[in-house]
N, C-alpha and C positions, 0 to 999 in steps of 0.2 A: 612518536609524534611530537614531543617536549621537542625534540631536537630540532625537526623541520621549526616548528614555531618561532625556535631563538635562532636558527638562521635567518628566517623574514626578517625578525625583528634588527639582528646586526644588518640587513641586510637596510634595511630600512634608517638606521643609525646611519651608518655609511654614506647613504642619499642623501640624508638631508645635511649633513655633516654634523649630527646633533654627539657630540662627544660624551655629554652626561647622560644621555639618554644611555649610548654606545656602554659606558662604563657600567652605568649600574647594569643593563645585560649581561655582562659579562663578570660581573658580580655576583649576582643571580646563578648564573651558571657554575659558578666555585664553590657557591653555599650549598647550593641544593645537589652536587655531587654527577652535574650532568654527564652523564661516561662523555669523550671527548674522542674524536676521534680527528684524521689530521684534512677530512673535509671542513669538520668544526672551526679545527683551531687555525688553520688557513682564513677560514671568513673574519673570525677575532683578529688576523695579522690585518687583514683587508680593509676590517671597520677603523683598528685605529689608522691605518695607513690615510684611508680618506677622511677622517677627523683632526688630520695633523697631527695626530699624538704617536711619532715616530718612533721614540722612542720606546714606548709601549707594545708598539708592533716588533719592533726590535728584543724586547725583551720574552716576548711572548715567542715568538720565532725561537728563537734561542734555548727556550723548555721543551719545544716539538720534538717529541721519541722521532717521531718518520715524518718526513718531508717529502715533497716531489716538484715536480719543474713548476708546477702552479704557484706551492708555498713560495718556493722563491722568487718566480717572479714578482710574486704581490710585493715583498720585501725589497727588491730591486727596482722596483716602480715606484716604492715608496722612497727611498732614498733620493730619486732624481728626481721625484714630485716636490722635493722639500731641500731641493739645491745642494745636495750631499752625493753628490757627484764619484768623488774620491770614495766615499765608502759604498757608494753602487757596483765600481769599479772591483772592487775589493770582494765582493759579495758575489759577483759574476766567476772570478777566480776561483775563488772556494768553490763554489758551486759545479765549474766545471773539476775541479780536480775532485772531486766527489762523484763526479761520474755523471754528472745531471747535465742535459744543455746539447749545444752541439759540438763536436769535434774538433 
Protein backbone atom coordinates (compact mmCIF):
# COMPACT_ATOMS: atom_id res chain seq x y z
CA UNK A 1 0.00 0.00 0.00
CA UNK A 2 3.42 2.47 0.51
CA UNK A 3 3.71 1.95 -3.11
CA UNK A 4 0.22 2.86 -4.39
CA UNK A 5 0.60 6.03 -2.00
CA UNK A 6 4.05 7.28 -3.60
CA UNK A 7 2.68 6.78 -7.01
CA UNK A 8 -0.32 9.31 -6.16
CA UNK A 9 1.93 11.28 -4.74
CA UNK A 10 4.68 11.31 -8.03
CA UNK A 11 1.67 11.36 -9.55
CA UNK A 12 0.56 14.42 -8.02
CA UNK A 13 4.25 16.05 -8.19
CA UNK A 14 4.03 15.50 -11.81
CA UNK A 15 0.51 17.57 -12.04
CA UNK A 16 1.27 20.23 -10.61
CA UNK A 17 4.83 20.41 -11.85
CA UNK A 18 6.05 20.79 -8.12
CA UNK A 19 9.85 19.43 -8.69
CA UNK A 20 10.74 19.68 -4.90
CA UNK A 21 7.91 18.23 -3.79
CA UNK A 22 8.56 15.37 -6.85
CA UNK A 23 12.18 15.08 -5.39
CA UNK A 24 11.86 14.70 -1.92
CA UNK A 25 9.29 11.68 -3.02
CA UNK A 26 11.50 10.19 -4.48
CA UNK A 27 14.01 10.70 -1.78
CA UNK A 28 11.69 9.22 0.59
CA UNK A 29 11.52 6.32 -1.55
CA UNK A 30 15.53 5.50 -1.43
CA UNK A 31 15.70 6.16 2.27
CA UNK A 32 13.03 4.14 3.46
CA UNK A 33 14.18 1.17 0.96
CA UNK A 34 10.68 1.13 -1.06
CA UNK A 35 11.16 -2.29 -3.24
CA UNK A 36 10.94 -0.66 -6.75
CA UNK A 37 9.55 -2.03 -9.28
CA UNK A 38 9.64 -0.85 -13.16
CA UNK A 39 5.74 0.36 -12.79
CA UNK A 40 7.48 2.56 -9.99
CA UNK A 41 10.37 3.67 -11.45
CA UNK A 42 8.54 4.45 -14.82
CA UNK A 43 6.29 7.04 -12.75
CA UNK A 44 9.85 8.55 -11.22
CA UNK A 45 11.15 8.79 -15.09
CA UNK A 46 7.32 10.36 -15.63
CA UNK A 47 7.41 12.90 -12.50
CA UNK A 48 10.82 14.34 -13.34
CA UNK A 49 10.02 14.14 -17.11
CA UNK A 50 6.94 16.66 -16.24
CA UNK A 51 8.92 18.81 -13.80
CA UNK A 52 11.63 19.48 -16.49
CA UNK A 53 14.21 17.75 -14.69
CA UNK A 54 15.24 15.75 -17.74
CA UNK A 55 18.06 15.02 -16.89
CA UNK A 56 17.02 13.18 -13.71
CA UNK A 57 14.51 11.19 -15.65
CA UNK A 58 17.46 10.36 -17.83
CA UNK A 59 19.47 9.24 -15.28
CA UNK A 60 16.90 7.46 -13.43
CA UNK A 61 15.92 5.50 -16.78
CA UNK A 62 19.30 4.58 -17.24
CA UNK A 63 19.38 2.33 -13.48
CA UNK A 64 16.07 0.62 -14.69
CA UNK A 65 16.96 -3.53 -14.32
CA UNK A 66 13.60 -3.91 -17.05
CA UNK A 67 12.07 -1.49 -19.04
CA UNK A 68 9.04 -1.60 -21.35
CA UNK A 69 7.57 0.43 -24.26
CA UNK A 70 5.77 2.75 -21.49
CA UNK A 71 9.39 3.32 -19.63
CA UNK A 72 10.51 4.50 -22.86
CA UNK A 73 8.20 6.28 -24.09
CA UNK A 74 7.88 8.53 -21.08
CA UNK A 75 11.78 9.04 -21.78
CA UNK A 76 11.11 9.92 -25.48
CA UNK A 77 8.29 12.28 -24.55
CA UNK A 78 10.37 13.66 -22.32
CA UNK A 79 13.22 14.47 -24.44
CA UNK A 80 10.90 16.31 -27.31
CA UNK A 81 8.86 17.98 -24.40
CA UNK A 82 12.31 19.62 -23.60
CA UNK A 83 13.52 20.33 -27.37
CA UNK A 84 15.93 17.41 -27.33
CA UNK A 85 14.93 16.29 -30.27
CA UNK A 86 18.19 14.55 -31.47
CA UNK A 87 18.42 12.67 -28.30
CA UNK A 88 14.59 11.49 -28.76
CA UNK A 89 15.62 10.39 -31.97
CA UNK A 90 18.45 8.42 -30.45
CA UNK A 91 16.34 6.83 -27.78
CA UNK A 92 13.72 5.73 -30.44
CA UNK A 93 16.80 3.72 -32.17
CA UNK A 94 18.01 2.08 -29.21
CA UNK A 95 14.69 1.18 -28.23
CA UNK A 96 13.88 -0.32 -31.28
CA UNK A 97 16.96 -2.30 -31.63
CA UNK A 98 16.26 -3.68 -28.21
CA UNK A 99 13.33 -5.03 -29.41
CA UNK A 100 10.72 -2.70 -27.97
CA UNK A 101 8.31 -0.52 -30.43
CA UNK A 102 7.29 -1.16 -33.68
CA UNK A 103 8.99 -2.83 -36.65
Amino acid sequence: KDRVVMLGLLQASGDLGDAKMGRSVHGFMIRTCLPMNVVVETSVVDMYVKVGLIELASRVFSMMRFKTEVSWGSLISGYAQNGLANRAFEAVVEMQRLGFGPE
